[in-house]
Structures are given as C-alpha cells and as structure tokens.
C-alpha positions as CSV (number, residue, x, y, z in Angstrom):
1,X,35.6,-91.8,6.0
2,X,33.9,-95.0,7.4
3,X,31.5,-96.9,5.3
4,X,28.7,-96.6,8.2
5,X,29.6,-92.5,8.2
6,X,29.3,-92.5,5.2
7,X,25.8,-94.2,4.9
8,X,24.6,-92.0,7.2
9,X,25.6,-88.9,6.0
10,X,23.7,-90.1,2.7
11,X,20.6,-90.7,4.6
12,X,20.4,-87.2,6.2
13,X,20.9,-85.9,2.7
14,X,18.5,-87.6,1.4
15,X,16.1,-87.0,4.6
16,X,16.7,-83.3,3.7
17,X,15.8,-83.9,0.3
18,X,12.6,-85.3,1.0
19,X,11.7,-83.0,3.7
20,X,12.5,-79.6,2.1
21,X,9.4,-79.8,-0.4
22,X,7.2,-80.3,2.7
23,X,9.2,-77.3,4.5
24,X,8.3,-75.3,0.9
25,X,4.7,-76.2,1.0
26,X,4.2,-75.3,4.8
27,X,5.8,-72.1,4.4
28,X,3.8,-71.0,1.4
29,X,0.3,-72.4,3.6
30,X,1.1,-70.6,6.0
31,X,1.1,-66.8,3.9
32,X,-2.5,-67.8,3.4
33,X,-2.4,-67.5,-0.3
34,X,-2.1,-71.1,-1.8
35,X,-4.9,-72.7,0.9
36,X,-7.3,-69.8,-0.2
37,X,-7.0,-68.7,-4.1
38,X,-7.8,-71.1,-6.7
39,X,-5.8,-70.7,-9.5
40,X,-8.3,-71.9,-11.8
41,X,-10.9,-68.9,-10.6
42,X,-8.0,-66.4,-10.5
43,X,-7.3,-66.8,-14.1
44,X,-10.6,-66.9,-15.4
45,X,-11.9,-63.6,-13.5
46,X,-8.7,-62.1,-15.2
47,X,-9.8,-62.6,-18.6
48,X,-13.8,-61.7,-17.6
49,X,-12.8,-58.5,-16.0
50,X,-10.6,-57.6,-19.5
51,X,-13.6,-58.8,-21.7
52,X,-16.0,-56.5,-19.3
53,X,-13.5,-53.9,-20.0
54,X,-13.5,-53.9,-23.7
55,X,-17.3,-53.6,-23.3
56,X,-17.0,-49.6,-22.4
57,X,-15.0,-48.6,-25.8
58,X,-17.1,-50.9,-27.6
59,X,-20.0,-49.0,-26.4
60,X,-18.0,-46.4,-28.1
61,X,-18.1,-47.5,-31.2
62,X,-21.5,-48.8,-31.1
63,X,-22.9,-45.7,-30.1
64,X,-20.8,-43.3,-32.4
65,X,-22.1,-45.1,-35.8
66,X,-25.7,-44.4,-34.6
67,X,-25.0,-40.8,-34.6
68,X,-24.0,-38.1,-36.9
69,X,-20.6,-38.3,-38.5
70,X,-19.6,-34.9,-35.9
71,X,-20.6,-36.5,-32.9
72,X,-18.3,-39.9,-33.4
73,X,-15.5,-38.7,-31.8
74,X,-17.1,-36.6,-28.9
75,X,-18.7,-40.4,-27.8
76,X,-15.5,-41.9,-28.4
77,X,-13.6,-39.3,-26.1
78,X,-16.5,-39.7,-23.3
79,X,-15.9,-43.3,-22.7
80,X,-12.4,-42.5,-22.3
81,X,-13.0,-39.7,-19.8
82,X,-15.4,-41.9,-17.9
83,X,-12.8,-44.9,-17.6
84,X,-11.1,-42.5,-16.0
85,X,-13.3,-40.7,-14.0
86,X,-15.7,-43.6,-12.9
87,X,-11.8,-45.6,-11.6
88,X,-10.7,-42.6,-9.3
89,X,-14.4,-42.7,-7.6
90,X,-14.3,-46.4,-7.1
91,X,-10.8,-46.2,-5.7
92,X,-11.4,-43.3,-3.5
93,X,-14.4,-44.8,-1.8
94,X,-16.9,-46.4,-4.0
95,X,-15.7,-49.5,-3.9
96,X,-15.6,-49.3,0.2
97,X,-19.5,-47.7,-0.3
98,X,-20.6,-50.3,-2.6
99,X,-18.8,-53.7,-0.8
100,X,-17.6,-52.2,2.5
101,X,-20.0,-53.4,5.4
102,X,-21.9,-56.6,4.4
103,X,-23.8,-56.3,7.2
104,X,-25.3,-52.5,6.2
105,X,-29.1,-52.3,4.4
106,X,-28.5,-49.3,2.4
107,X,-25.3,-48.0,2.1
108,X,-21.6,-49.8,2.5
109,X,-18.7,-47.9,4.8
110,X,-15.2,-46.7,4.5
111,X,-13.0,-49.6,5.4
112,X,-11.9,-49.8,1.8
113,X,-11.3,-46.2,1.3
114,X,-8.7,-45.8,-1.0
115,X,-8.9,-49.9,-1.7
116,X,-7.3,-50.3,1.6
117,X,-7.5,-53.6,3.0
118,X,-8.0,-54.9,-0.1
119,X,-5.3,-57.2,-1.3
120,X,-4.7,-60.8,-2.2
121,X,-6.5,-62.9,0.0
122,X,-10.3,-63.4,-0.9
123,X,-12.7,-61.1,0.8
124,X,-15.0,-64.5,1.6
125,X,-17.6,-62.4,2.0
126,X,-18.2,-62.3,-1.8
127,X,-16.0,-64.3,-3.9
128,X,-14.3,-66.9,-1.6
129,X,-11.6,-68.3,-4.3
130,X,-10.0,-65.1,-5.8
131,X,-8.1,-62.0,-4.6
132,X,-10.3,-59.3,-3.1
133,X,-8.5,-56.7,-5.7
134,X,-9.4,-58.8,-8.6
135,X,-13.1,-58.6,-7.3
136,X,-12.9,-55.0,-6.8
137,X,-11.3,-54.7,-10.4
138,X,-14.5,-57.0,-12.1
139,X,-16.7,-55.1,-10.5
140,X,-14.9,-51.7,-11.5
141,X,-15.3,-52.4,-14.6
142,X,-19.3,-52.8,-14.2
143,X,-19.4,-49.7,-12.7
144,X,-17.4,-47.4,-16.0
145,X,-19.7,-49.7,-18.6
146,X,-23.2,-48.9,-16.7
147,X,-22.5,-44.9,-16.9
148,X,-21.0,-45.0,-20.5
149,X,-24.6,-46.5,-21.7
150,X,-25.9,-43.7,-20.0
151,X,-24.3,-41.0,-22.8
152,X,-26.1,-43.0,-25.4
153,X,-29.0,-41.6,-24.2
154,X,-28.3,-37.8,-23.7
155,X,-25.9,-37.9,-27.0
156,X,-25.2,-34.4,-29.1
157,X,-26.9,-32.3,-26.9
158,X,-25.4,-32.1,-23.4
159,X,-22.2,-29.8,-22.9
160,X,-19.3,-32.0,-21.8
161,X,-18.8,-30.3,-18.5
162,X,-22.5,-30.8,-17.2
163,X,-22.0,-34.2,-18.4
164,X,-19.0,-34.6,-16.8
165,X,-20.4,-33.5,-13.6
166,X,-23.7,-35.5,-13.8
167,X,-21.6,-38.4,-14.4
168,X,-19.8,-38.2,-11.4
169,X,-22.8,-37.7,-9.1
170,X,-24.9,-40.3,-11.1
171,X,-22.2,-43.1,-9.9
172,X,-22.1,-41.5,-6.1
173,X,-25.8,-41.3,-5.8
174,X,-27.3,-43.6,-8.2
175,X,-25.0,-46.8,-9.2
176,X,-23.3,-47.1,-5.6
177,X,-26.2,-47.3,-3.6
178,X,-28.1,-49.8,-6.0
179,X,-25.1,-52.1,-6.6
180,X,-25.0,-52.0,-2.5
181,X,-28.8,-53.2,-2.1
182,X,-28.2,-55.8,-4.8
183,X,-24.6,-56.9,-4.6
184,X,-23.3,-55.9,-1.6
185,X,-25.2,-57.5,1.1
186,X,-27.7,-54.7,1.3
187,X,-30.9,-55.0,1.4
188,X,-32.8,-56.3,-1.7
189,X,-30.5,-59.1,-1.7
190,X,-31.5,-60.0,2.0
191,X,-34.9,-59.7,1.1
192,X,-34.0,-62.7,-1.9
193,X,-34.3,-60.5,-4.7
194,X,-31.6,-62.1,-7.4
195,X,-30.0,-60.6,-10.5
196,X,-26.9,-62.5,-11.3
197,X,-24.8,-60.2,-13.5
198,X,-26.5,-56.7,-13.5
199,X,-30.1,-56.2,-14.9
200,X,-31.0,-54.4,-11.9
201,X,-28.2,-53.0,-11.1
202,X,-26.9,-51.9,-14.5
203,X,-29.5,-51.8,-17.6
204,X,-33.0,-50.6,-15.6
205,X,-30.3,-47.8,-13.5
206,X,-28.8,-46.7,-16.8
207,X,-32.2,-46.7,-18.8
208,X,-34.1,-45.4,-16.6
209,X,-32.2,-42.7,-16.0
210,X,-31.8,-42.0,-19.5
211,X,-35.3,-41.7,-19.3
212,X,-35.6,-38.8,-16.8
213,X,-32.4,-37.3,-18.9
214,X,-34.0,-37.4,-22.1
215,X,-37.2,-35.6,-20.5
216,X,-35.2,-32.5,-18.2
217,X,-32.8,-31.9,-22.0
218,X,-35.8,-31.8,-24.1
219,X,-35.5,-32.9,-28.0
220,X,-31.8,-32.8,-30.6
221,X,-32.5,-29.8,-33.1
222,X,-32.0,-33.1,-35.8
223,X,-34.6,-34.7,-33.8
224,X,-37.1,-31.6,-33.6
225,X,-36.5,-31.7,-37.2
226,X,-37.1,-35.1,-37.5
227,X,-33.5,-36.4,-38.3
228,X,-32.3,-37.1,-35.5
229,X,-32.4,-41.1,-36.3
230,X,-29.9,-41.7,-39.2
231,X,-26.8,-43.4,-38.5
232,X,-23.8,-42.2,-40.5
233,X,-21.6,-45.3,-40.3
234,X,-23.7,-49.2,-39.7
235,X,-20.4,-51.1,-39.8
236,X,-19.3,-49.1,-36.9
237,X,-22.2,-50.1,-35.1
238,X,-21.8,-53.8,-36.1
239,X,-18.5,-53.8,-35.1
240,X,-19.3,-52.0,-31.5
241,X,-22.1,-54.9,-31.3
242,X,-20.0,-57.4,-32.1
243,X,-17.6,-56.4,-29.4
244,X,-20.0,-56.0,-27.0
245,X,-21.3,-59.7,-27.2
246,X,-17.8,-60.9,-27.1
247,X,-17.3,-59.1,-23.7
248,X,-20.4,-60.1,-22.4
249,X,-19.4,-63.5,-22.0
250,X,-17.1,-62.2,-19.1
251,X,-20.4,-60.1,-18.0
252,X,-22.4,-62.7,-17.5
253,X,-19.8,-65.7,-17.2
254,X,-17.6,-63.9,-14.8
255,X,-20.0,-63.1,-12.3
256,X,-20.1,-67.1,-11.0
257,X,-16.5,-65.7,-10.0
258,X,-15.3,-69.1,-10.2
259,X,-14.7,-71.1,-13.3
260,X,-16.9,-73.8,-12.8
261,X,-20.7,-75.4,-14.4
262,X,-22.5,-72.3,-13.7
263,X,-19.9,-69.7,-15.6
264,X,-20.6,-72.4,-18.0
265,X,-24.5,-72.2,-18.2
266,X,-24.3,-68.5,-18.0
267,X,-21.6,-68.4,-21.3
268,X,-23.8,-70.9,-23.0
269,X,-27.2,-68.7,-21.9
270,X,-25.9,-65.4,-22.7
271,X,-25.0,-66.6,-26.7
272,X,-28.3,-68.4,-26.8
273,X,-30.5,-65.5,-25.8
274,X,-28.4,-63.0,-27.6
275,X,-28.7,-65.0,-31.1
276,X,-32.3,-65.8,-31.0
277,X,-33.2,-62.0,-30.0
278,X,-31.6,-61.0,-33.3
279,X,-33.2,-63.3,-35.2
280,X,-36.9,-62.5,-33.3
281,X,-35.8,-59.0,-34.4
282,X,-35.7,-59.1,-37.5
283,X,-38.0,-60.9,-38.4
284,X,-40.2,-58.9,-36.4
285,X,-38.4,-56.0,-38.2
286,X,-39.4,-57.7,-41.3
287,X,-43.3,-58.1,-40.6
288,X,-43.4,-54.8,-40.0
289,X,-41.2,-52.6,-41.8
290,X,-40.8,-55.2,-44.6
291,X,-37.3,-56.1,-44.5
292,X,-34.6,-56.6,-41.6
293,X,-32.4,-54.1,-41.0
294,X,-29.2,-55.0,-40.3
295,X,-29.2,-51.9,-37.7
296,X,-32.2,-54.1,-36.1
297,X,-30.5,-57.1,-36.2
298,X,-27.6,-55.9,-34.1
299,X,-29.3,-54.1,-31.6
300,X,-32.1,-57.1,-31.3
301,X,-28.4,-59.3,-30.4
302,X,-27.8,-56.6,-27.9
303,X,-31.5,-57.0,-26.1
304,X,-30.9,-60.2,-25.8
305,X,-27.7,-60.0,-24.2
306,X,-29.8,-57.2,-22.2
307,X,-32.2,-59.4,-20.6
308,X,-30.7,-62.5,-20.3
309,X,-28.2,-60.7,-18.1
310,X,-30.0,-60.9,-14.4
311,X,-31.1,-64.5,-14.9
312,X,-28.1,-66.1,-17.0
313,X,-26.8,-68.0,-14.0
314,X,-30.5,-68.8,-12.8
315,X,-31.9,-70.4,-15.6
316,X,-31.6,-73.2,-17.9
317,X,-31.4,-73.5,-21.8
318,X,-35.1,-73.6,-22.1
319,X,-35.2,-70.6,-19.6
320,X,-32.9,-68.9,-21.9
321,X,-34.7,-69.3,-25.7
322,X,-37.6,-68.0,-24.1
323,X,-35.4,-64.6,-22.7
324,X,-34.4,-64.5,-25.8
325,X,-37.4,-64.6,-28.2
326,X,-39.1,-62.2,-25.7
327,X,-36.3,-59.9,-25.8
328,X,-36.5,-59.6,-29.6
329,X,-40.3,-58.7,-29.2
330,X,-40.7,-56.4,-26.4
331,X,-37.6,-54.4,-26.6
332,X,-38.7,-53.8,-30.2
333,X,-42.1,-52.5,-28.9
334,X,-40.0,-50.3,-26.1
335,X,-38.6,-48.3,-29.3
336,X,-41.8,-48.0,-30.8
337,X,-43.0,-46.8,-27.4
338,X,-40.1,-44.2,-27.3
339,X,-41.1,-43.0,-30.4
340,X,-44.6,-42.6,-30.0
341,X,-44.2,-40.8,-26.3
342,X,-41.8,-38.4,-28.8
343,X,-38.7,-38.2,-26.1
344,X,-35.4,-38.0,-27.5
345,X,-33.8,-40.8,-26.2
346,X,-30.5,-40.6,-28.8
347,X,-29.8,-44.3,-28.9
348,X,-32.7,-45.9,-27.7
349,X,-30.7,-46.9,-24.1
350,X,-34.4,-46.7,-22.3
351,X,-35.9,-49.0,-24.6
352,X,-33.1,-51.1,-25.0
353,X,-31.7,-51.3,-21.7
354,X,-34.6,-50.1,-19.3
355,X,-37.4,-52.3,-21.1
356,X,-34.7,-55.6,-21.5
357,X,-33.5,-55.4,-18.3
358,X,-36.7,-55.1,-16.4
359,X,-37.9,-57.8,-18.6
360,X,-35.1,-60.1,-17.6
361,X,-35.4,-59.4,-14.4
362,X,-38.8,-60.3,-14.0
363,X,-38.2,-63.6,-16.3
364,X,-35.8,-64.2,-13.7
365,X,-38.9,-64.9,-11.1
366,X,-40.1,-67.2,-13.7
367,X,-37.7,-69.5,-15.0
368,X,-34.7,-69.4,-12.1
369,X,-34.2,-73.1,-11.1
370,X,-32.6,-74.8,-8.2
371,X,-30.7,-77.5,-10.2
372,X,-29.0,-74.7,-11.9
373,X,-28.0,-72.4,-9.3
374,X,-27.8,-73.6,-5.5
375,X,-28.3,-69.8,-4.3
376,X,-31.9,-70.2,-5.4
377,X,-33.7,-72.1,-3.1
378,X,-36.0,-75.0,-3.6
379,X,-39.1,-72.7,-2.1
380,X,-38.7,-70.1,-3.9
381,X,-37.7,-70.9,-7.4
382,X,-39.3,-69.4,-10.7
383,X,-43.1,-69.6,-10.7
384,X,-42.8,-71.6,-14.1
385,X,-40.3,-74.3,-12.4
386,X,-41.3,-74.3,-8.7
387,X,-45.1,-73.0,-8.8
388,X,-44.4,-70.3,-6.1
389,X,-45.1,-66.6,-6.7
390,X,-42.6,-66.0,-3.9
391,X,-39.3,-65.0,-5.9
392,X,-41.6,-62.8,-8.6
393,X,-42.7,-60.7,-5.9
394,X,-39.4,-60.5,-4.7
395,X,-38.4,-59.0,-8.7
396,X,-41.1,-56.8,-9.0
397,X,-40.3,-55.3,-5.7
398,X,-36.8,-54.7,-6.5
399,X,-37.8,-53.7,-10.1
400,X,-40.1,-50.7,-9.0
401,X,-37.7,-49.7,-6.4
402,X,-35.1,-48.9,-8.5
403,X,-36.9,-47.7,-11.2
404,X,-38.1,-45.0,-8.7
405,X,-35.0,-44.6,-7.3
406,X,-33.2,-44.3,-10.4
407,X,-35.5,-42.1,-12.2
408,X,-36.5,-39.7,-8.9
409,X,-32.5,-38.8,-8.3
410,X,-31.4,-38.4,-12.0
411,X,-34.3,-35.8,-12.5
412,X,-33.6,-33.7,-9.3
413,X,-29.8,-33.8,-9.8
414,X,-30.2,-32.8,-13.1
415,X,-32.8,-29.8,-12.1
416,X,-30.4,-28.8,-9.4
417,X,-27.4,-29.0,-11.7
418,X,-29.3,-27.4,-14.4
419,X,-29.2,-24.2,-12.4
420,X,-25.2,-24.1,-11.8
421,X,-24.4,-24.6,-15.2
422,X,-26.2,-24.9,-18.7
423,X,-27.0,-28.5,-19.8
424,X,-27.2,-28.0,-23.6
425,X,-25.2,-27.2,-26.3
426,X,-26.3,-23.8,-27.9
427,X,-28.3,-23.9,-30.9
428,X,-24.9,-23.0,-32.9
429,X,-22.8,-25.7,-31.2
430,X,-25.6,-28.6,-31.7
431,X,-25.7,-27.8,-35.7
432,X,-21.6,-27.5,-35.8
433,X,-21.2,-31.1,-33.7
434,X,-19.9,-31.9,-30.6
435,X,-16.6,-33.5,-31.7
436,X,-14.9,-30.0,-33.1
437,X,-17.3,-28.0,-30.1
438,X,-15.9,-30.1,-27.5
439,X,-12.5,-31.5,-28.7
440,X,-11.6,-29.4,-31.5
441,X,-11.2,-32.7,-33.6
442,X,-13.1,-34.8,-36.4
443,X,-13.3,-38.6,-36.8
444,X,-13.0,-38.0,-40.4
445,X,-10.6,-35.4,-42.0
C-alpha cells in the first residue's frame, strides 16, 4: 500500500472515530428521551415516590398500637387491601380522571384510561423533567396513603366488606375529584388556590370525612364504655411515627418534582415544623396533663408534618417554626374538641388531620413568599409577607369547599350504603376483635 493510501485510509478512520459519538448522540435526541428527562429529577422522584409509599404501612403500624391488641392485625391487613385496591382504580381510570384533561374545571377525562398514553416522556403539562409514569406512580401513591388515614378513623367497628366498598367509592367520588380541582388543572387551582404537597387534597378530605364517618357509625362499645382510648402497644406507634416522618420527606420534598432549592426548602421545612410541633406538644401536654406523653409527643411530630404539608414549598424557615408551634397547639385543642363533642373518632384523624391540614392551609395565605417559590406571585403572596388578603381568600375558599364537599358525599354514601349492607360489627364481633372476626388471625399468639 502507498504511503499517501495509507494516510488516508487513517484519516477516514479516524474521521469515523470522531464522528460516531455525534451519530450516537443524534440518534438518542432524536427518541426524545435524553433532550426531555433530567436524570437528576428522575432519580430523586424514584426515591420520593418509595418513601411516600412506605408511608401507607407505616400508617399501619401507627394506627394498630393506638388500638386494642385484636384490632392490630385487621389495620395492618387494611392497608394492604387498600394498596391494592386504591392501584387498580388509579390504573383503570383514576389517574386519566384526576390528570387527564388540563383544560377541564371539575372533572379530568379518559385519555389515560388504563395509563394509556402514559409512558416515558414527561407529560409537560405537570412535571416537565420526569417520565409521565413516574408522575402517575408519585401521585398513586398519595392517593392509597389519603384513604388508609381514613381507617384510622372508623377503626374496630366497621365490617370489612362495607369498608371495602366505601373505600372504593370514597376514592371515585371524593379523592379524584378534589385532587382534579387542586392538582390537575381544575378549577381551585385556576382560581390561585395553592397547596403544595396535599393539605387540601389529602388531610382536610381524609379528616373530614372521618368526621361524617365517625357521626353515621355512632360510638366503639370500648368507647361507650369509656375505653375506647388505651393503646395496647406505644413503641408500635413510635415506630409507625417515625416512619411516617421519614417518608414524608418524599411527601413534601417530592412534590417540587425536580431535585432542585425548593425540594430542598420543603425537606428542610417539613423536619423543622415536624420537630417543634412535638416539642409545642408536649409541653403543652405537660401544662396540662402534667407530664408529656410520649403518645403526645409523636402524634404532636405527626401535626406538624400535617400542616406544614400545603405550604412547605411556599414558605420560608421563619414561615415554617411558626407552622410548627401552631400545629403543636391547635391540633391539641382539635382532640380536646373531639372529645368534648363525644364522637368516636378512633385515632383522632379529624383532629389530627382535618384541624392540621386546614390550619396549614390557611397559614399558607399567610406566610407563602415569592423568593421561595416562583409559582406564587409577587401580588398575591402571604398577607404576612406581601400585605395582600388576595391569596387567603383564595385558601379559605378552597378550604370550605372541600370541607363541604368532603363531608356532604361521605355522609350520603355512607347512608345509601348503609341500606345495602350493615356497616358495623355486631355487638359479639366488636367485643371478640376484628383481627380473628375478619381474618381469622392474631398479631400475638
């Protein structure tokens, strides 16, 4: 071979070299996939949608060490059964009804029935950097945690089918529709009502409705008999608080769906709130009871986590110990409320999550600030940061909305299913527990 042939066969081989990484990276642009996702994003809304998930069994636990020692396992099963249940809705069509249609007011369509359509490219419409099936995922996972707090509230009284039944209608008619108006382009979120990771859509729809549940199933036979408030295991409960706190930093820092300064202000929000309602708590506990309860404590780090929820991506620090301290104190009052009204709310999910939710909710119209969040705008930020009562109207109309909303359909579904089927446990089943009535099992052998 000729020296010049030879030089130029080297040069097209080395033209080829340097040209096939471009050929790589045009091919892979061109599938759409490595201009649109950020990997970044991707990986963090992975880990925030397993930490939401871990939520719902930790709810599980939570609840079952609040109760008698034969209801553990009956709570334990029921967050299992509503995993399940709660996933086949949202992949059937209420993921289509809640996020199909951006353009829709009230209700979403069926262009995602069965999750059709959705895939791996970003639906832009709501989270711009990650696959449209990881969204629909994260925000499955809200759906199955917001109907297991709702068994908290109706706990060793309702038989397992109603339950069952209720459950699944509660999510159609209840949870669907609201996470539409708020989260789905519908319209309280046209209107500029915010709530950032759920205190609308998840803790004043599950308390409430606990609420209208507790009222249509009437009092526990412990509770008539004044013993229906003696948890049989407190580590439990720790433990099933602890867990919850650790998954609610994916709660509250996964819904910036990106991984990026305001998933960081919500992370750092949600631990500050949640910390300094415990403390407020207790010692609130203390001055009144005369000690702190380490029950109390707990559940005061759960009402902070409560309502910090709707504003953690809204607010600063200083926005946050205030959440927080409030929390401690008015969710505290909500359970001394309960208990005066006399309803049986089981485990307190009204006071907890109705009171804490609508509290941060409104605190969210107070102390939601442009330089933390660009979505709020400079006209209408918290009164306490931009003066304006704009944005506070804007809460208290979404507040009372769904509180009616939740509370009105939850009675008359449960007055209309009440006359299918019974509701309640006999007077025999109630005193034997619902873990050998409904599963034929005990926790503890």
């Amino acid at each position: 071979m000729k020296k010049s042939n030879a030089i130029k066969i080297g040069l097209l081989l080395a033209l080829v070299v340097m040209v096939l990484p471009a050929l790589s990276t045009s091919a892979v642009a061109t599938d759409g996939l490595a201009t649109d996702i950020n990997s970044g994003d991707t990986a963090w809304l992975l880990v925030a949608t397993a930490l939401v998930f871990i939520m719902t069994p930790a709810v599980g636990f939570f609840y079952g060490g609040m109760l008698r020692k034969e209801s553990f396992l009956s709570i334990l099963g029921q967050t299992i059964i509503i995993t399940g249940m709660v996933t086949l809705i949202w992949v059937l069509f209420g993921y289509s009804l809640a996020f199909g249609g951006f353009k829709s007011d009230l209700i979403g369509n069926f262009d995602f029935v069965g999750l059709h359509g959705v895939g791996q490219l970003p639906n832009t419409d709501y989270a711009v950097s990650i696959p449209a099936i990881l969204f629909s995922m994260y925000q499955l996972m809200f759906a199955i945690i917001t109907v297991a707090l709702i068994i908290g509230g109706v706990a060793e009284r309702m038989k397992l089918k109603a339950m069952v039944v209720f459950l699944g209608i509660w999510t159609v008619l209840v949870y669907i529709p609201v996470a539409h108006w708020v989260w789905g382009g519908g319209w309280l979120s046209k209107m500029g009502a915010l709530d950032f990771a759920g205190g609308t859509v998840v803790h004043i729809t599950a308390g409430v409705s606990v609420l209208a549940a507790a009222i249509v199933l009437g009092k526990r036979l412990s509770a008539q008999a004044g013993n229906g408030e003696h948890p049989h295991n407190i580590p439990m409960v720790v433990l099933g608080g602890g867990l919850l706190w650790m998954g609610w930093f994916g709660f509250n820092g996964g819904s910036a769906l990106a991984s990026n300064g305001i998933a960081s202000q919500a992370f750092a929000n949600t631990h500050i709130a949640a910390a300094l309602a415990a403390i407020t708590w207790g010692i609130v506990s203390w001055l009144h009871q005369g000690r702190p309860g380490v029950l109390g404590l707990i559940s005061g780090g759960i009402a902070g986590l409560v309502a910090i929820t709707p504003a953690s991506g809204y607010v600063d620090t200083t926005g946050a110990i205030v959440i927080g301290i409030g929390a401690g104190v008015i969710c505290y009052g909500g359970i001394l409320a309960r208990k005066r009204l006399g309803f049986d709310d089981s485990l307190d999910v009204w006071g907890v999550h109705g009171i804490g939710g609508t509290f941060g909710a409104i605190a969210t119209g107070l102390f939601a600030s442009h330089s933390v969040n660009g979505l709020v705008s400079e006209s209408t930020q918290g009164l306490f940061i931009g003066g304006s009562f704009t944005l506070l109207g804007y809460q208290l109309i979404a507040v009372a909305t769904v509180w009616a909303f939740a509370f009105g359909v939850t009675f008359i579904v449960l007055k209309v299913l009440g006359k299918i089927t019974p509701l309640r446990m006999t007077k025999d089943e109630e005193r034997i527990g619902a873990d050998i009535i409904q599963h034929g099992e005990s926790a503890y052998s």
